[in-house]
N, C-alpha and C positions, 0 to 999 in steps of 0.2 A: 474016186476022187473027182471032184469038179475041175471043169475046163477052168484056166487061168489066161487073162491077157494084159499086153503090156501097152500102156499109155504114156502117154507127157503132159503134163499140164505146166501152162506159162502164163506166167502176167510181168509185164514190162512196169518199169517205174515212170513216174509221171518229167515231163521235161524238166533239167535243172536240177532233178536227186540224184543221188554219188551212187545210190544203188543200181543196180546192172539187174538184166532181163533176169529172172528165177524161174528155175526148169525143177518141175517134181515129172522122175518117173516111178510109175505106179502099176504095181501087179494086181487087177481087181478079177474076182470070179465072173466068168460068162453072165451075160446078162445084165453089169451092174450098167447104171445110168451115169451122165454127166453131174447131179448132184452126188450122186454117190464118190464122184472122183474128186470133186471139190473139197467134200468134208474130209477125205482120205489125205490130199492132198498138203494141209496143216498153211495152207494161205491163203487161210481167212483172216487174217490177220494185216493183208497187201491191201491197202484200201478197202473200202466198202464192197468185199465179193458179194455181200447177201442179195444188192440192190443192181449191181453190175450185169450186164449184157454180158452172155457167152457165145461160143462160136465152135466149130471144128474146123480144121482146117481151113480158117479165114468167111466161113458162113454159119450165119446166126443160127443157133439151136436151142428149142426149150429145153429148160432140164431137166428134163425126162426125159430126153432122147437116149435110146440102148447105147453101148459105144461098141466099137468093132478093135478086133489087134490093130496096133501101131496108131490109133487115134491119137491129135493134138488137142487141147482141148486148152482154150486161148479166153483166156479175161480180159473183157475188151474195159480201158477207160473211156468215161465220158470227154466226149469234145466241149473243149471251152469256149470257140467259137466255129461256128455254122463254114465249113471248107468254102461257100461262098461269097461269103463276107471278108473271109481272111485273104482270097483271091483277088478281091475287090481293093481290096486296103491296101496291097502289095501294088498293085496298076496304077494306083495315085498316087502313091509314094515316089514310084519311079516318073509318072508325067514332071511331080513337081521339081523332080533334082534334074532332070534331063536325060536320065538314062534310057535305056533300050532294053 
């Protein structure tokens, strides 16, 4: 009998949706990859997984990376605007009301 192991695959909804973070755990045989978990997974369907950035445990993975037991295996959304810009937006906002 093939080695078995167990995963989590997550993708979080985008800011503003009623839907809550969705957790698939997944029994795949030794060996399988991060696409392999994806298709497994049935949340291709959570925005555009095909096109979407992955990750494990919070760092980018191609998908063909092998997975190990207990792997997260994390659908990243795209950012709508650059965390610099939105840092930036947020410091002027505050100079102009007066805050701190």
């Amino acid at each position: 009998m093939a080695e078995t192991l167990e995963v989590l695959v997550v993708v979080a909804p985008a800011p503003g949706q009623a839907e809550q973070v969705r957790e698939v755990a997944l029994r795949l045989e030794d060996g399988a990859t991060v696409a392999d978990a994806l298709e497994a997974s049935g949340l291709s369907g959570a925005g555009d997984v095909a096109a979407a950035k992955v990750g494990i445990w919070g760092k980018l993975v191609p998908r063909d990376s092998v997975l190990a037991a207990h792997d997260r295996i994390e659908i990243y959304r795209p950012l709508r605007v650059d965390p610099k810009i939105a840092r930036a937006r947020r410091a002027t906002k505050k100079k102009v009301s007066g805050q701190r």
